[in-house]
C-alpha positions as CSV (number, residue, x, y, z in Angstrom):
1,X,136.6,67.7,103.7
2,X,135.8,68.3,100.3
3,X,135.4,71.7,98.9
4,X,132.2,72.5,97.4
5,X,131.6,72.4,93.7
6,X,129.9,75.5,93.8
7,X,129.7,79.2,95.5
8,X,127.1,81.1,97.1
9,X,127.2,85.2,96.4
10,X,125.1,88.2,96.8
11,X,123.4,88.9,93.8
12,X,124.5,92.6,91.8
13,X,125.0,94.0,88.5
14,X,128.1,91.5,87.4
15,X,125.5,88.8,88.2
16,X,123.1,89.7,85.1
17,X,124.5,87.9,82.5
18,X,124.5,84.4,84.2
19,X,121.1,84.9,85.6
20,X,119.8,85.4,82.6
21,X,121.3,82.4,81.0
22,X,120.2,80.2,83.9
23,X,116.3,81.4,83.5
24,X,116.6,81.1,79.6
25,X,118.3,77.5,80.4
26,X,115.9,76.4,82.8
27,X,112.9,77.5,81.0
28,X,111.6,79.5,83.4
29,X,110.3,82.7,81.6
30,X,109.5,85.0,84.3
31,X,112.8,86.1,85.1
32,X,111.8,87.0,88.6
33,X,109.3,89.7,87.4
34,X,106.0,88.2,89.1
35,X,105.6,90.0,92.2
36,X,106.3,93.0,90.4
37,X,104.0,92.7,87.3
38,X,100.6,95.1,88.2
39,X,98.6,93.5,85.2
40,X,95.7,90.7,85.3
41,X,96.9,86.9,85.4
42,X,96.3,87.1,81.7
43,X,98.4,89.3,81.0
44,X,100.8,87.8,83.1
45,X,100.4,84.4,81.4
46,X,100.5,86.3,78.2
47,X,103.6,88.3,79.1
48,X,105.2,84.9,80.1
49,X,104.7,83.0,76.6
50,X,104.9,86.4,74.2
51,X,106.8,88.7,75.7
52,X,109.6,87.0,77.8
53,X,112.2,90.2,76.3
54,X,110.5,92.4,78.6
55,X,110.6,90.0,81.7
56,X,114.8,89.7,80.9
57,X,114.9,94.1,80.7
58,X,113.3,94.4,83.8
59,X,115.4,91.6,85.4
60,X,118.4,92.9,84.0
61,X,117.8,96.8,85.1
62,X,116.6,96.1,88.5
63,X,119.9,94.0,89.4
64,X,121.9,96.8,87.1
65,X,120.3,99.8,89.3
66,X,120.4,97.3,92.5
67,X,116.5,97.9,93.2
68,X,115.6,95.5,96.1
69,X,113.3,93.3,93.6
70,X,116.4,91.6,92.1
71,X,117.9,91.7,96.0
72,X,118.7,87.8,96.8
73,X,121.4,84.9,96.7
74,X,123.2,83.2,93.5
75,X,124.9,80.1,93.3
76,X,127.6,79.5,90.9
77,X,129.4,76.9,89.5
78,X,132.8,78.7,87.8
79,X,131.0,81.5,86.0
80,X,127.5,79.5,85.3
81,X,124.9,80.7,87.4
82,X,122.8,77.4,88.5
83,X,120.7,78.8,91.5
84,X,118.6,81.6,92.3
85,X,117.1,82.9,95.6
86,X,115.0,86.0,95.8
87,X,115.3,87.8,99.4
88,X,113.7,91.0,99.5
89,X,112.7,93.5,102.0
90,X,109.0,92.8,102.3
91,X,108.4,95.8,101.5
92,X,109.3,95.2,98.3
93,X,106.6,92.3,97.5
94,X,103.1,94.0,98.4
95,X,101.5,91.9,95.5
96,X,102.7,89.1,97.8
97,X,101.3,90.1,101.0
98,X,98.2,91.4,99.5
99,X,97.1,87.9,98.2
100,X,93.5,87.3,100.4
101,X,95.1,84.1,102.1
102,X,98.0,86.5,103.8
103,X,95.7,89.1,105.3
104,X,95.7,87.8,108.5
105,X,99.5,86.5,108.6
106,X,101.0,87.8,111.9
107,X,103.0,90.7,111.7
108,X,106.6,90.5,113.3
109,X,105.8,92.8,116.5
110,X,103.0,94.9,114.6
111,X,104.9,95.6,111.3
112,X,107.6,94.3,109.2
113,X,110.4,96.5,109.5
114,X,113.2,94.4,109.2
115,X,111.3,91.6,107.9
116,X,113.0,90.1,104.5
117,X,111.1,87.5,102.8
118,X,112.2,84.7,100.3
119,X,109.4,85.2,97.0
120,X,110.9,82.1,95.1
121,X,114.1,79.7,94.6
122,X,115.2,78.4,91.3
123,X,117.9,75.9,90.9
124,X,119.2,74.6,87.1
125,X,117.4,71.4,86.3
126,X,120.6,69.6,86.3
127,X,121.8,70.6,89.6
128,X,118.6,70.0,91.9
129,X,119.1,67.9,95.0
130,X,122.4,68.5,95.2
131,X,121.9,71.2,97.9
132,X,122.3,74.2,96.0
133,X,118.6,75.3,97.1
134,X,120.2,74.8,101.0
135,X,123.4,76.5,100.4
136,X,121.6,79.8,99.2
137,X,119.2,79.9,102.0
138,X,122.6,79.7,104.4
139,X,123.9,82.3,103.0
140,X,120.5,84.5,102.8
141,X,120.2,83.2,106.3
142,X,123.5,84.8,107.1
143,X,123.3,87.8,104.9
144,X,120.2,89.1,106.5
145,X,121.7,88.9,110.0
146,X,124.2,90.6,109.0
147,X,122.5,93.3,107.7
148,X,120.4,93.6,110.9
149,X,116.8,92.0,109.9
150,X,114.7,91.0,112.4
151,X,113.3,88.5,110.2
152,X,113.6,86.0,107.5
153,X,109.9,84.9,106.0
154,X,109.1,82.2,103.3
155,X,105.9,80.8,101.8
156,X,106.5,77.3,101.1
157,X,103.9,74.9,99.2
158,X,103.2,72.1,101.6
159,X,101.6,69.7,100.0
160,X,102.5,65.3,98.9
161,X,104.2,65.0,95.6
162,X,104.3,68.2,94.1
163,X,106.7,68.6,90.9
164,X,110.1,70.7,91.0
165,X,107.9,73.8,88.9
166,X,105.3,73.5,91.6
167,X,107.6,73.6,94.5
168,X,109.3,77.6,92.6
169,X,108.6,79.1,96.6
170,X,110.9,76.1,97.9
171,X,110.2,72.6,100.0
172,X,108.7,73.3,103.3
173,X,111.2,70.8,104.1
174,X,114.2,73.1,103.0
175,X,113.0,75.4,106.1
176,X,111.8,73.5,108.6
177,X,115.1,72.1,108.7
178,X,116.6,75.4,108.8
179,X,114.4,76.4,112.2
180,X,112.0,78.1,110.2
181,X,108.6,77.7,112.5
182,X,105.1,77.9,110.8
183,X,103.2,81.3,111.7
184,X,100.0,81.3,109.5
185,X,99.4,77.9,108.5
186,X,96.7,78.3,105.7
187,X,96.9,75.4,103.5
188,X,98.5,74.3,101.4
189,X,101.1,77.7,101.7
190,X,101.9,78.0,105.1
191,X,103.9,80.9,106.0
192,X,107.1,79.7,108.3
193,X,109.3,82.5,110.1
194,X,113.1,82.8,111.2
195,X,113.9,84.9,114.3
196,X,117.1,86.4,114.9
């Protein structure tokens, strides 16, 4: 069996450096600050092409203080991060759950205690299908277990020949082979649920 070119970790503070790199790499200039932005989409959109520097500090100091909105899975090749998975407590994405197409999403026995939910996946350019997106949700998968959620929710786009940028919340593919079942399906972002 051949070892894997890569490793999957828990993401915290000594992490910071090679996330950064890997957003700045990719292109991606939101450095996992979306769900936590409280401003209009234009500001958001105007954050994203003028003021990325703020995007990074944020990033940075939420993984350096380990604030649950940098909580997830990386994926590193040597010291390179090329894979990022956010898995947070919901609690720590109301902007997600507030969105008017999740306000009658089931909740997991009347709340969501326990609940963790995956807010988006990004893997280098270079490195996609090559099952770095599957690794990380294994080990989120096994993580959250572990750490005694009830839960694991994503919020996959589900629709035909959608680009890599389009597909940031993951392939409803990735889940549904990973016994994720679909719980609200409002198209084209079902919402697909693992019980433990």
């Amino acid at each position: 069996m051949t070892e894997s070119p890569f490793r999957t970790e828990w993401a915290g503070p000594e992490h910071g450096p090679a996330l950064e790199e890997l957003f700045v790499r990719a292109e991606v200039p939101c450095h996992c600050r979306y769900f936590h932005f409280a401003g209009t989409p234009n500001a958001w959109l105007d954050r994203c092409a003028h003021h990325v520097e703020e995007n990074r500090a944020e990033m940075r100091h939420a993984l350096e203080s380990g604030s649950d909105e940098m909580s997830g899975v990386v994926a590193l090749e040597g010291e390179h991060a090329i894979g990022w998975m956010k898995v947070a407590p919901a609690r720590a994405l109301p902007k997600l759950y507030s969105q008017r197409l999740y306000h009658g999403l089931p909740c997991f026995e009347g709340d969501r205690a326990g609940v963790f939910t995956i807010g988006c996946i990004l893997v280098d350019p270079l490195r996609r299908r090559s099952r770095v997106a599957e690794s990380m949700l294994d080990r989120a998968v096994r993580t959250v277990r572990d750490r005694g959620g009830r839960s694991l929710e994503a919020f996959p786009r589900r629709a035909e020949d959608i680009s890599d940028a389009e597909a940031w919340t993951g392939p409803f593919s990735l889940y549904a082979r990973a016994g994720f079942r679909v719980v609200h399906d409002f198209a084209p972002y079902p919402v697909m649920r693992l019980v433990f």
